[in-house]
Backbone as CSV, one residue per row, in Angstrom:
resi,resn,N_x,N_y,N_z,CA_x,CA_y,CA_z,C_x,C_y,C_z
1,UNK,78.757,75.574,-54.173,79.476,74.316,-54.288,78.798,73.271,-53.412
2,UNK,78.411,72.220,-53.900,78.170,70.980,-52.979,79.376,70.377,-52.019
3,UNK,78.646,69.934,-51.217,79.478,69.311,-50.036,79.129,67.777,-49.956
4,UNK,79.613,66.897,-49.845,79.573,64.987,-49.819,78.985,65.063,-48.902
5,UNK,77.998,64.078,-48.884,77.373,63.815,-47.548,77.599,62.732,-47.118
6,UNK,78.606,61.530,-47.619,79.110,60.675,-46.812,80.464,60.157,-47.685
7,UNK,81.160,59.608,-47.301,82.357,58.901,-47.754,82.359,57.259,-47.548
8,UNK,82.364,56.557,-48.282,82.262,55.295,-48.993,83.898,54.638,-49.129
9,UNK,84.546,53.843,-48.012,85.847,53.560,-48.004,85.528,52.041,-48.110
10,UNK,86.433,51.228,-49.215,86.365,50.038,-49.463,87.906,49.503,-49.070
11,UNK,88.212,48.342,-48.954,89.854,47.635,-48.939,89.303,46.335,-49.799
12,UNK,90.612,45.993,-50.510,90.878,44.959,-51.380,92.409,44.328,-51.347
13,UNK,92.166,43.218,-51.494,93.117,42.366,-51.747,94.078,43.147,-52.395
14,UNK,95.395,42.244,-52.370,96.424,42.152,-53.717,96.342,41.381,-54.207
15,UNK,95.706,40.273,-54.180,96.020,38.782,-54.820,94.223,38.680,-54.987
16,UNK,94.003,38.234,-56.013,92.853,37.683,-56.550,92.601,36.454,-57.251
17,UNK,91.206,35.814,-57.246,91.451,34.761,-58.311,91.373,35.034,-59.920
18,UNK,90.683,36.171,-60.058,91.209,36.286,-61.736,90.666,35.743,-62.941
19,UNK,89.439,35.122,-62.302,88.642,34.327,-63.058,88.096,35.519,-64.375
20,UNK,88.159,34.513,-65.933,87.445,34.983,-67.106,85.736,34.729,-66.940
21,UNK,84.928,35.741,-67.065,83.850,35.829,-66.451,82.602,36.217,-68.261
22,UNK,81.612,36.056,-67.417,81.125,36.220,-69.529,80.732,35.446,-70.193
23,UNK,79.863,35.841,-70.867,79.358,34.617,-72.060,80.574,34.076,-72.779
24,UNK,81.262,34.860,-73.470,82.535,34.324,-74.066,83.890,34.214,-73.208
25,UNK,84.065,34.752,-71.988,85.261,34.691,-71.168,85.926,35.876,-71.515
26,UNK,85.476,37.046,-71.714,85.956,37.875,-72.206,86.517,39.009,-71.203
27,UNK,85.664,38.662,-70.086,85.543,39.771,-69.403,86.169,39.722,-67.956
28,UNK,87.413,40.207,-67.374,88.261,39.807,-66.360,87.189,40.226,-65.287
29,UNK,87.041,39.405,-63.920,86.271,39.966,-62.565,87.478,39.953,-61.527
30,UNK,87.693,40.866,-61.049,89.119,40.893,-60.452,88.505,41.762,-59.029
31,UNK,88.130,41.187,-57.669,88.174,42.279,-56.425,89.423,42.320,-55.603
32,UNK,90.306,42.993,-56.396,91.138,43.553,-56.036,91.805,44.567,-56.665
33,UNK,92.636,44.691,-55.824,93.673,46.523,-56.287,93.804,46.158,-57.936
34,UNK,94.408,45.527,-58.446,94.496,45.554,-59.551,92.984,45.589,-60.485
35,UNK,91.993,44.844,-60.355,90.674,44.389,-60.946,90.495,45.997,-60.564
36,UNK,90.347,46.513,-59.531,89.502,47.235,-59.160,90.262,49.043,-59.901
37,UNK,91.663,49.246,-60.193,92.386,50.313,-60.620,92.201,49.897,-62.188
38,UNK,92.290,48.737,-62.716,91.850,48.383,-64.517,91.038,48.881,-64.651
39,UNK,90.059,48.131,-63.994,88.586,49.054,-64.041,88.534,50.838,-64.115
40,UNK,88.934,51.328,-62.998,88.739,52.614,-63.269,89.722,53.136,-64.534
41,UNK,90.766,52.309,-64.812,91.766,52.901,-65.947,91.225,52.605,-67.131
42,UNK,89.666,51.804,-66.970,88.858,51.553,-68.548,89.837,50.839,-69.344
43,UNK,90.837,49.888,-68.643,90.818,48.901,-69.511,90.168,48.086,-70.088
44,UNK,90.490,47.581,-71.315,89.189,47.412,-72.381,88.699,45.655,-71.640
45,UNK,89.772,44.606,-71.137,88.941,43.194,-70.286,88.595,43.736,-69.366
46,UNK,88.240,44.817,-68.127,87.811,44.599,-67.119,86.796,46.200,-67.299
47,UNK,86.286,46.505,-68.308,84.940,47.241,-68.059,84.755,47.007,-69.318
48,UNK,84.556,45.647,-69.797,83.623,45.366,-71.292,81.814,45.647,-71.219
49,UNK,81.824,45.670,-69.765,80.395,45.841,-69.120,79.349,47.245,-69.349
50,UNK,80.609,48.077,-70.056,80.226,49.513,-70.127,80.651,49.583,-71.867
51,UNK,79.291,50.030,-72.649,78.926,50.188,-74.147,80.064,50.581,-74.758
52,UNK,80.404,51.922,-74.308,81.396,53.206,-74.831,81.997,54.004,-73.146
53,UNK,82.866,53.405,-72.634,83.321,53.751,-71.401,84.217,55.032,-71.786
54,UNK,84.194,56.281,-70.960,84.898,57.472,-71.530,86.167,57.498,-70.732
55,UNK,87.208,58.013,-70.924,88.273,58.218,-70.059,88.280,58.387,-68.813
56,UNK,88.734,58.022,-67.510,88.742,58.544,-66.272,88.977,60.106,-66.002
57,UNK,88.382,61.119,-64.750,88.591,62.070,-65.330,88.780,62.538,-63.583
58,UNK,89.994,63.000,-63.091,90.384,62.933,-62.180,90.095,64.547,-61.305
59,UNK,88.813,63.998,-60.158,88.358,65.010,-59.157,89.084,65.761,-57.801
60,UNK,90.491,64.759,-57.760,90.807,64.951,-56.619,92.372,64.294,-56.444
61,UNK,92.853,64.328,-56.041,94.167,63.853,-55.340,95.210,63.402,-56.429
62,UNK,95.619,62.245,-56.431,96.864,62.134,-57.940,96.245,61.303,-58.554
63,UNK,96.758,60.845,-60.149,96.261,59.995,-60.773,96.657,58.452,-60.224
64,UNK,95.653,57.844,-61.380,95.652,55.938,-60.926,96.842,55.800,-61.155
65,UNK,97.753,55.593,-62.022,99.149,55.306,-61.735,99.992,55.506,-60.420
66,UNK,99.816,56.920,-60.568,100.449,56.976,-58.879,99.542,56.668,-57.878
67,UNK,98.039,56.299,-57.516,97.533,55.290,-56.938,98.303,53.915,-56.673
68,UNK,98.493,53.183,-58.148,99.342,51.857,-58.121,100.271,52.124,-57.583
69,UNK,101.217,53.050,-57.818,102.760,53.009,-57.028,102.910,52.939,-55.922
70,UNK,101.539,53.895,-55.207,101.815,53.888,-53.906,101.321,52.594,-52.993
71,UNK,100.294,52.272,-53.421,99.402,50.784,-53.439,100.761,49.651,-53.488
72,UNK,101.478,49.968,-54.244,102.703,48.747,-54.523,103.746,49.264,-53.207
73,UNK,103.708,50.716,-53.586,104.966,50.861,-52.358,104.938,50.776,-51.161
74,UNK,103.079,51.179,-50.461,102.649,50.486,-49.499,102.967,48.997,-48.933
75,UNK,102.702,48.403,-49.782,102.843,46.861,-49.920,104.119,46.310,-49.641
76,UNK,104.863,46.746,-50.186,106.176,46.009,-50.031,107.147,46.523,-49.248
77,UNK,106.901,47.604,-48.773,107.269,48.584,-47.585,107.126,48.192,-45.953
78,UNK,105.706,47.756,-46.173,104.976,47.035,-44.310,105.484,45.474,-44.363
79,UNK,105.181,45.245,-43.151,105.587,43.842,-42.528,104.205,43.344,-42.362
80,UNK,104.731,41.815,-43.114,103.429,40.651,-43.543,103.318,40.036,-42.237
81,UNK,101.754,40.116,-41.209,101.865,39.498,-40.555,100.929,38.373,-40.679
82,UNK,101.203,37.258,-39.586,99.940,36.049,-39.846,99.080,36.070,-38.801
83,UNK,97.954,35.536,-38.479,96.709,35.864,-38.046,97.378,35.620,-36.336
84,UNK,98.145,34.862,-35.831,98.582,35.009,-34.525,99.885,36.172,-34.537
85,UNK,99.658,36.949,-35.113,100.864,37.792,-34.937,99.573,39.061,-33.933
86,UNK,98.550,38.851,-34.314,97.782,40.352,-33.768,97.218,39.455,-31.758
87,UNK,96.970,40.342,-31.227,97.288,40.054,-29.905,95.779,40.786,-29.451
């Protein structure tokens, strides 16, 4: 069995701008939780970039849905602070 030789941790927004991106505007660019979970869920606006994109196919932990839930339940669970709140 192979072993990872490093781990690759990103953070993203909740709120994005959402811009239609593309020769025709076809194609959503979203860096955030949402842009970034469409994407892996191969929704058809936000990976038009990929010919014949195949289903997600899950290596490890729970699926993208329950990703989102918890991503949402995270969210609305913690306390919003503003940039003089950190000390």
């Amino acid at each position: 069995m192979k072993k990872a030789q490093f781990i690759h941790i990103e953070n993203y927004s909740k709120k994005g701008s959402g811009k239609a991106v593309g020769k025709y505007k076809t194609e959503v660019k979203q860096s955030n939780v949402t842009g970034v979970l469409s994407e892996a869920n191969r929704l058809k606006s936000y990976c038009s970039h990929v010919p014949a994109p195949l289903p997600p196919t899950l290596l490890y932990g729970c699926d993208l849905d329950e990703v989102k839930r918890l991503t949402e339940e995270y969210y609305n669970n913690n306390k919003k602070r503003s940039k003089k709140s950190f000390t």
